[in-house]
C-alpha positions as a printed Julia matrix, in Angstrom:
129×3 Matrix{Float64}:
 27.77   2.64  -37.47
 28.72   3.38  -41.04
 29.49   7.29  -42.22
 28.73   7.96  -45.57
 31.21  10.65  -46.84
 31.28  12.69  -50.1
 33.9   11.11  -53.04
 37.28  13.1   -53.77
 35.14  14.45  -56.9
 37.58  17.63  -57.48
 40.01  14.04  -58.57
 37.38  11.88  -60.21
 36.82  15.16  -62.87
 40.5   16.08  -63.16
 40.92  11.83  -63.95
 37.67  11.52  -66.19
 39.49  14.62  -68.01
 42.9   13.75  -68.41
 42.23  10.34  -69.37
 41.2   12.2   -72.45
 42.89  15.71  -72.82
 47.04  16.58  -72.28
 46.38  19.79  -70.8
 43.68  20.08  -67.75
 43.64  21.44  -64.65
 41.38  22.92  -62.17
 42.33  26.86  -63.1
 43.68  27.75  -66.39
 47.73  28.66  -66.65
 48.02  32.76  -67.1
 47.89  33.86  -70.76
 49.01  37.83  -69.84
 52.68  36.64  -70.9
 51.86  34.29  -73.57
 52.55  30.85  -71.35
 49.03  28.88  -71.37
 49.66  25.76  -73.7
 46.79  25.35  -75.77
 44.4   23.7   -75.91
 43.32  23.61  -72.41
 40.22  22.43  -71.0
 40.05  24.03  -67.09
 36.96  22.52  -64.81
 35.17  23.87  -61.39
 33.39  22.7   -59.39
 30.66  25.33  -58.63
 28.17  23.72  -56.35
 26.45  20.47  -54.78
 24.58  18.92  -52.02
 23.56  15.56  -50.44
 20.43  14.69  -52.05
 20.01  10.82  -50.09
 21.81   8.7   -48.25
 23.34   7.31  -51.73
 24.12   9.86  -54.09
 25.89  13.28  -53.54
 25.0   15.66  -57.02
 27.81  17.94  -58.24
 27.6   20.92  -61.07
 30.72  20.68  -62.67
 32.02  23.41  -64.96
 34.3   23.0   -68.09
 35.93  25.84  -69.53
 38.13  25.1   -72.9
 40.61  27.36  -74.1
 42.07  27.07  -77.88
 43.8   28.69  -80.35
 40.77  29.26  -83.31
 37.4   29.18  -82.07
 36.72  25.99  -84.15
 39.35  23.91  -82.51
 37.81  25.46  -79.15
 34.31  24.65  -80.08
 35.35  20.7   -80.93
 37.63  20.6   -77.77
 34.09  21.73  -75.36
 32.25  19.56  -77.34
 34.51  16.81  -76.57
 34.75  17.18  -72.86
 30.8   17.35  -72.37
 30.36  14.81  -73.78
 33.23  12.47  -71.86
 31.34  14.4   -68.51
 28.17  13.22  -69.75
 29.78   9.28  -70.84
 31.19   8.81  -67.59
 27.58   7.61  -65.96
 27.93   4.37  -68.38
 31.52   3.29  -66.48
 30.47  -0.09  -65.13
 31.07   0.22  -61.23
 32.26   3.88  -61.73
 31.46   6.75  -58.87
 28.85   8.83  -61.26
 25.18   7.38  -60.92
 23.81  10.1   -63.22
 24.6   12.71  -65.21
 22.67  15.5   -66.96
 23.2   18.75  -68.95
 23.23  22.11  -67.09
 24.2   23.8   -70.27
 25.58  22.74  -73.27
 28.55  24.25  -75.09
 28.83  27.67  -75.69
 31.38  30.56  -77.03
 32.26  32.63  -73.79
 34.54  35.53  -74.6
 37.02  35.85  -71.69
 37.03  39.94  -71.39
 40.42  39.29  -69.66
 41.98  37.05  -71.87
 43.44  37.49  -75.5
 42.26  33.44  -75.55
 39.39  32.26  -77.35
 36.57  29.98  -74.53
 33.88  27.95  -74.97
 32.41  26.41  -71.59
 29.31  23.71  -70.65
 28.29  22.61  -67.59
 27.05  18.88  -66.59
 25.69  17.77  -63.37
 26.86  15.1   -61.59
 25.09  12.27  -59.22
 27.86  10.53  -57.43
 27.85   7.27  -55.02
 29.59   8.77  -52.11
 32.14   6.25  -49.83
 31.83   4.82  -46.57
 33.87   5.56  -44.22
């Protein structure tokens, strides 16, 4: 008997990512003391579920720090859109993807660092085991 298991999709983001960006990882560095290097594009993975025996959907969450909101902006932009790309990789693990919501400012009340986020669903061929 064959087991179908989910993909390692907490890795196939962070590669899709920083295939294309220097700085991403899943939570952004600390800014209190000055030491996030910008820009930074930080992703989550904030839900999911088995929807058939061949595809597993994902929301995945971008969040893009920068240093002027325009830079910011055109860094979200960018990483949608690779999100969104990445279901046109011949033989790659996404089967589908859609917009959740597209990019948007998203003042950090925490943080003196400007944010834009988007979010982008995922439909991913899971492995066998």
């Amino acid at each position: 008997m064959e087991i179908v298991v989910p993909v390692d999709a907490e890795q196939a983001v962070y590669d899709t990512l920083s295939a294309r960006f220097p700085n991403v990882g899943a939570t952004p560095q600390g800014d209190a003391g000055g030491s996030m290097v910008l820009p930074f594009v930080a992703y989550e993975l904030t839900g999911g579920s088995r929807r058939n025996m061949v595809t597993d959907s994902l929301l995945v969450m971008i969040r893009c720090y920068g240093a002027d909101r325009a830079e910011t902006s055109q860094l979200c932009r960018e990483a949608y859109a690779v999100l969104l790309a990445e279901q046109y990789r011949p033989d790659g693990l996404v089967r589908s993807a859609k917009s959740v919501g597209g990019p948007v400012f998203y003042p950090d009340a925490q943080s003196k660092t400007l944010r834009y986020q988007a979010s982008v669903q995922w439909q991913l061929r899971p492995e066998i085991m």
